[in-house]
C-alpha positions in Angstrom: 10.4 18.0 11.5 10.3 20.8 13.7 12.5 24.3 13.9 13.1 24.6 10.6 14.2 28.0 9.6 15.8 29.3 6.5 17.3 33.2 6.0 14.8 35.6 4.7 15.7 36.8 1.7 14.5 40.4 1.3 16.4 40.5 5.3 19.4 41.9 3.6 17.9 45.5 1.9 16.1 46.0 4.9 18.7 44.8 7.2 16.8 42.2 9.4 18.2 39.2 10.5 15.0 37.8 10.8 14.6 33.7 10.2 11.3 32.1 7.8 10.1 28.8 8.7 10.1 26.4 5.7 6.2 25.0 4.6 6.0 21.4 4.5 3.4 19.2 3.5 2.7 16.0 3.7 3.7 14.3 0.5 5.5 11.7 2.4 5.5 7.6 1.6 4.6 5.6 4.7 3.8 1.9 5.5 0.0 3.1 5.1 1.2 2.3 1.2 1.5 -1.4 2.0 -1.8 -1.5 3.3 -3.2 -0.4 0.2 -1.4 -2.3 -1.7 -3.0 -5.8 0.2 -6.6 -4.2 -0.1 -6.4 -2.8 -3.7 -4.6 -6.5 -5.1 -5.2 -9.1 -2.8 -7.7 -11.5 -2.3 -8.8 -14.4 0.1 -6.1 -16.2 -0.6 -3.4 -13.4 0.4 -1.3 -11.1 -1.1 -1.3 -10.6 -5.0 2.3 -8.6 -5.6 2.9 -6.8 -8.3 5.5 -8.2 -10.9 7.9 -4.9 -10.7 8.0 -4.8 -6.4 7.5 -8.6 -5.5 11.0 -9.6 -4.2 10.3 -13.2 -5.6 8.7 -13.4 -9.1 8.7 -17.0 -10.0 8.6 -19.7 -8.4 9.1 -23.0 -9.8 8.1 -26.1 -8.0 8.9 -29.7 -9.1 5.8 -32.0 -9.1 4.5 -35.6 -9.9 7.2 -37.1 -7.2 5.7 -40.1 -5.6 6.8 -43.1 -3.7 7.2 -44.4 -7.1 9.3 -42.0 -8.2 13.2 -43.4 -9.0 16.4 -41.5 -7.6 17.4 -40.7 -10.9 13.8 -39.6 -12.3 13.5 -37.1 -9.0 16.9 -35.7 -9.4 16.2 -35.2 -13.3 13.2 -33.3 -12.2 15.1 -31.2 -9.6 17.9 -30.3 -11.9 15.4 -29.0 -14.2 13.7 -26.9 -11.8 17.0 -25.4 -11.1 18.0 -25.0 -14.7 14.8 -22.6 -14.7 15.7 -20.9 -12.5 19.3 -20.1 -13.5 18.0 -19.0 -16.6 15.1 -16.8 -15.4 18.1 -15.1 -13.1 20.5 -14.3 -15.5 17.7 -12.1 -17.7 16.9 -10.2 -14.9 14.0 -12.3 -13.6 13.5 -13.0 -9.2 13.0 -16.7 -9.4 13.5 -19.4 -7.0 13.1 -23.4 -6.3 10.9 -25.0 -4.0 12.8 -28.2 -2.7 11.8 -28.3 0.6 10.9 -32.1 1.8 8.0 -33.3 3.6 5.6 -30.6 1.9 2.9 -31.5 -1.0 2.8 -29.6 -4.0 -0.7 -28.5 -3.1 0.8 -27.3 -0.1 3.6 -25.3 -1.4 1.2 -23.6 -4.3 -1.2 -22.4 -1.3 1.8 -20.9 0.8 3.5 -19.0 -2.2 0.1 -17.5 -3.1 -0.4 -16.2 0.4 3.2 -14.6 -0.4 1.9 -12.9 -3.7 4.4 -14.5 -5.9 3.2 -13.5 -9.4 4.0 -16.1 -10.9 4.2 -19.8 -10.5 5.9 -22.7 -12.8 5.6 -26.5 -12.6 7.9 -29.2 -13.8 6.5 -32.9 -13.1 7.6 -35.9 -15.7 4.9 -35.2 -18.2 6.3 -31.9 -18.6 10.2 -33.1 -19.0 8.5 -35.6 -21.9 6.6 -32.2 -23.6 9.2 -30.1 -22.8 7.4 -27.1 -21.6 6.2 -25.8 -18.6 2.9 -25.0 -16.9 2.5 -21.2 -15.9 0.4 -20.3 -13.0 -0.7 -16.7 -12.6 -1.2 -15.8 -8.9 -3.5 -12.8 -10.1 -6.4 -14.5 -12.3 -5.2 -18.3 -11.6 -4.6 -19.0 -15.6 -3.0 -21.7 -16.8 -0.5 -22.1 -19.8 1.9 -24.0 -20.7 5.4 -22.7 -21.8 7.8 -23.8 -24.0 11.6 -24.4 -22.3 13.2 -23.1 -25.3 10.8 -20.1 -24.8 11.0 -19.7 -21.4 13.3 -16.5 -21.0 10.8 -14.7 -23.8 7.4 -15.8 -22.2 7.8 -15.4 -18.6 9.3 -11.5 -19.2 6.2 -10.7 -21.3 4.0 -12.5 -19.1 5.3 -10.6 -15.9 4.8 -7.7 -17.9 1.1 -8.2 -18.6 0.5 -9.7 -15.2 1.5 -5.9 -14.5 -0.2 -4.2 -17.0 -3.7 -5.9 -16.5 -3.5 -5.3 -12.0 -2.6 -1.7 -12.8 -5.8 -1.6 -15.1 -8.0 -2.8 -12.8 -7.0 -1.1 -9.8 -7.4 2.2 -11.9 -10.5 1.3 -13.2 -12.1 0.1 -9.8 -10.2 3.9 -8.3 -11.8 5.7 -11.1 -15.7 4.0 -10.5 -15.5 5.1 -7.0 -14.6 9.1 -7.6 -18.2 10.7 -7.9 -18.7 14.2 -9.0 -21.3 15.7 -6.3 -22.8 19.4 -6.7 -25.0 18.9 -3.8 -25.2 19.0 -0.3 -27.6 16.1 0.1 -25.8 13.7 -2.2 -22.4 13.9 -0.1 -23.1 12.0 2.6 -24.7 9.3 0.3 -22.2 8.6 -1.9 -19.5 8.3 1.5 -21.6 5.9 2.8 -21.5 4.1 -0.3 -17.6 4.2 -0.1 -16.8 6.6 -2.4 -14.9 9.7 -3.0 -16.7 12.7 -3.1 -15.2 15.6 -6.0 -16.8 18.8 -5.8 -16.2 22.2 -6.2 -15.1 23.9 -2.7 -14.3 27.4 -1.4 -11.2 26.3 -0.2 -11.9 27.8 3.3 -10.4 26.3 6.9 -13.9 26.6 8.5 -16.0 25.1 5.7 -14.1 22.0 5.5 -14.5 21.8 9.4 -18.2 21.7 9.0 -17.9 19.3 5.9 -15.6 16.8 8.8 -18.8 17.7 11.3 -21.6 17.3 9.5 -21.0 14.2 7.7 -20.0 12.6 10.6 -23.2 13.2 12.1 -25.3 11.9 8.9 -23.0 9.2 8.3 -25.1 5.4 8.1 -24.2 3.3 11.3 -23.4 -0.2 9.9 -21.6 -1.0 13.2 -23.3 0.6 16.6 -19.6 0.1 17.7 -18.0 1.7 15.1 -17.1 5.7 15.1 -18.8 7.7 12.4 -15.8 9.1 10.4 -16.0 12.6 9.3 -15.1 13.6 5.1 -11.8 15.6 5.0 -10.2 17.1 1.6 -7.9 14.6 0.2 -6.4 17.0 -2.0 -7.3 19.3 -5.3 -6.8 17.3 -8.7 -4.2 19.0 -10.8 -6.6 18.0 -13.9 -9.3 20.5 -13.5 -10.9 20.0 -16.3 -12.1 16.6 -16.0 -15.0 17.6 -13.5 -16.2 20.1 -15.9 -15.5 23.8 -16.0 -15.6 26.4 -12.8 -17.3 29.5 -13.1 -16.4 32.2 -10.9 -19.0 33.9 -9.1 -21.8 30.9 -10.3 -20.1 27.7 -9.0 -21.5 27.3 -5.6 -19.4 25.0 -2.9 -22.6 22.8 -1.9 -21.4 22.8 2.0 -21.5 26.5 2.2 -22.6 28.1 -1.2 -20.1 30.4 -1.3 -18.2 30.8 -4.4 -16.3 27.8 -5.5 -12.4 27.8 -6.6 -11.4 24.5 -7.4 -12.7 20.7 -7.6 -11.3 18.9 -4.1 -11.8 15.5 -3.6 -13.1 14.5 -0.2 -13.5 11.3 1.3 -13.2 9.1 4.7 -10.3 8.1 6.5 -10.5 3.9 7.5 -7.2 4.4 9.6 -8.1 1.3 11.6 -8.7 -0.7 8.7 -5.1 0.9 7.4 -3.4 -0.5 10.7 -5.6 -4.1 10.7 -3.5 -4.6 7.0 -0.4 -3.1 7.9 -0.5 -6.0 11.1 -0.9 -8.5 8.5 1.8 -7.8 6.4 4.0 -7.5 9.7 2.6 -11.3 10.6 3.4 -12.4 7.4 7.5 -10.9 7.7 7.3 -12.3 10.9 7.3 -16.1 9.1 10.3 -17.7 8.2 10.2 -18.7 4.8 11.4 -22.0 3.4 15.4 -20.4 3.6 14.6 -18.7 7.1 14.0 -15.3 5.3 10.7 -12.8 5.4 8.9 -12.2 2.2 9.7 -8.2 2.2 6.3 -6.5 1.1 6.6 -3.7 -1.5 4.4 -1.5 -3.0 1.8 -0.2 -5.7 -1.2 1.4 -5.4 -3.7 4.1 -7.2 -3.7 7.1 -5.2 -4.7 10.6 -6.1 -3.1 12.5 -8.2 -3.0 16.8 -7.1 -2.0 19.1 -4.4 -1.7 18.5 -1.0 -4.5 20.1 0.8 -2.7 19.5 4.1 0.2 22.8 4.4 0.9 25.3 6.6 4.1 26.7 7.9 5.3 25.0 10.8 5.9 27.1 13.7 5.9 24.5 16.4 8.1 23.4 19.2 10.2 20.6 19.5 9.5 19.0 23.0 13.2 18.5 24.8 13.9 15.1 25.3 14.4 14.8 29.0 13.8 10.8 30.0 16.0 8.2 29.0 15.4 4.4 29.4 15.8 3.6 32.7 15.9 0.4 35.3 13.2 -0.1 37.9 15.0 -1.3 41.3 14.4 -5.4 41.4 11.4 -6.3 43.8 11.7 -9.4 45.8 15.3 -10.3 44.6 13.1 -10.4 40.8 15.2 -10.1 37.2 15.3 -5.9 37.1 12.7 -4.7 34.5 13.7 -2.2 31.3 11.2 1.2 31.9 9.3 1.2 28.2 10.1 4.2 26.6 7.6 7.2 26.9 6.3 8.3 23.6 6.0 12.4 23.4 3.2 14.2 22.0 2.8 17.9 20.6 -0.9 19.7 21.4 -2.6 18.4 18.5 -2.2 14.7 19.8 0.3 12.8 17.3 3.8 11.3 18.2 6.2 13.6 18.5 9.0 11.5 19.6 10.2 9.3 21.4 12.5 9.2 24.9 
């Protein structure tokens, strides 16, 4: 957002009329979320969604149908599936039925764990004689059976611990991969080893500059193709005192050894790899489902927890908007072609619009 003014508020004693611009920041939640969310969680299989954002949270899918298989033994089975599911929806759970014909039940398990579907329940004719179900987590690939007069109870709590235990690991993994660094030499290290660098920093412009240059230039070339990305602050952790205590006028920022202020967390930006699994999540909406539908991705991931260290006052211009779409005169009696619109940019290179 550009232009944004507000009225000064010590204008009025002094008489000025004079307009502030507002500070922003950039605390904003964009689709670079859902790519986090398919590289913290997932795995070779797909996507692993967490119970409390997957738009789907059990599936049930009726097995053990043959050519064998009597009308009335496959509609049993069916009705039972379906009886699940009414259940499961009325206490608040997302569950559906997989009915479609011509598709295995190996073949339906593989395409609802590409989805992410937390959970997934079976119902064959040995389970109608047992009466239970078997549970399928989508996270660790457990099996347990569940009893039908238990199944409201169970599959709540078990959604819940399916929760519980991906939150756990994605924090502990987050946490092993913040590294406390009080020298220059071990920066550029622990980068390369794909880590996030926490150290104390001066919390000067021009240092961090230098912290983006020179650990570009160190940086360890696994890919002659690839870019060397330079470290930028992330932001400064609200919990100070986890990295240990600051001393003014002895804490040293390692870049520039002037006198630290606060611990900043620094680290790479993988923007490509952010777009590669933001295009996969697009090519999985994309597919039409078994009703014609998109699996809608949601979110959940471990991000750092602080200030911003990206604000400043915006003072920029708006560009005008002065091309519309337009038609391109036919060639050769050809079907007239739309003009694709013309994305704007401001100085410092990002989109700032579009005509």
């Amino acid at each position: 957002m550009f232009n944004i003014v507000v009225e000064d508020p010590n204008a009025a004693a002094s008489g000025s009329v004079d307009k502030l611009f507002v500070w922003q920041n950039s605390w904003g939640l964009s689709t670079r979320t859902i790519g986090v969310m398919v590289m913290v969680h997932g795995d070779d299989k797909g996507l692993v969604l967490p119970p409390r954002v997957a738009t789907v949270q059990v599936v049930v899918v009726p097995v053990g149908i043959t050519a064998k298989t009597t009308d009335e033994q496959r509609a049993n089975i069916n009705n039972t599936c379906q009886d699940l599911v009414d259940r499961l929806v009325k206490v608040g759970v997302k569950a559906r039925a997989d009915f479609r014909e011509g598709y295995t039940p190996g073949w339906k398990f593989n395409d609802w764990e590409l989805k992410g579907v937390p959970i997934r329940l079976e119902i064959g004719p040995n389970d109608l004689e047992k009466k239970q179900t078997l549970s399928v987590r989508r996270d660790t690939g457990v099996k347990n059976p569940i009893a039908l007069d238990q199944l409201e109870k169970d599959v709540q709590a078990l959604l819940d611990n399916i929760h519980n235990d991906m939150y756990t690991k994605a924090k502990e993994l987050y946490d092993s991969r913040l590294k406390v660094v009080n020298k220059w030499e071990e920066v550029v290290p622990t980068l390369d080893a794909k880590c996030v660098v926490v150290m104390p920093w001066c919390e000067v412009e021009s240092c961090e500059d230098d912290i983006k240059e020179r650990s570009a230039k160190s940086a360890e070339q696994t890919d002659e193709r690839a870019p060397s990305a330079g470290a930028k602050s992330l932001c400064i952790p609200f919990d100070q005192e986890r990295w240990g205590k600051i001393v003014p006028g002895e804490t040293k920022c390692p870049a520039c050894g002037s006198d630290a202020k606060r611990w900043t967390m620094f680290g790479r930006s993988y923007s490509d790899v952010f777009s590669s699994s933001f295009g996969f999540i697009l090519d999985l909406r994309r597919r039409p489902s078994w009703e014609g539908k998109g699996v809608s991705p949601a979110v959940s991931s471990i991000a750092p927890v602080g200030e911003s260290t990206d604000y400043a006052p915006d003072t920029r211009k708006a560009t005008d908007s002065s091309q519309a779409m337009t038609r391109s005169q036919p060639q050769n009696g050809s079907t007239p072609r739309v003009k694709p619109p013309e994305i704007r940019r401001h100085p410092n290179g990002y989109p700032n619009g579009i005509d």
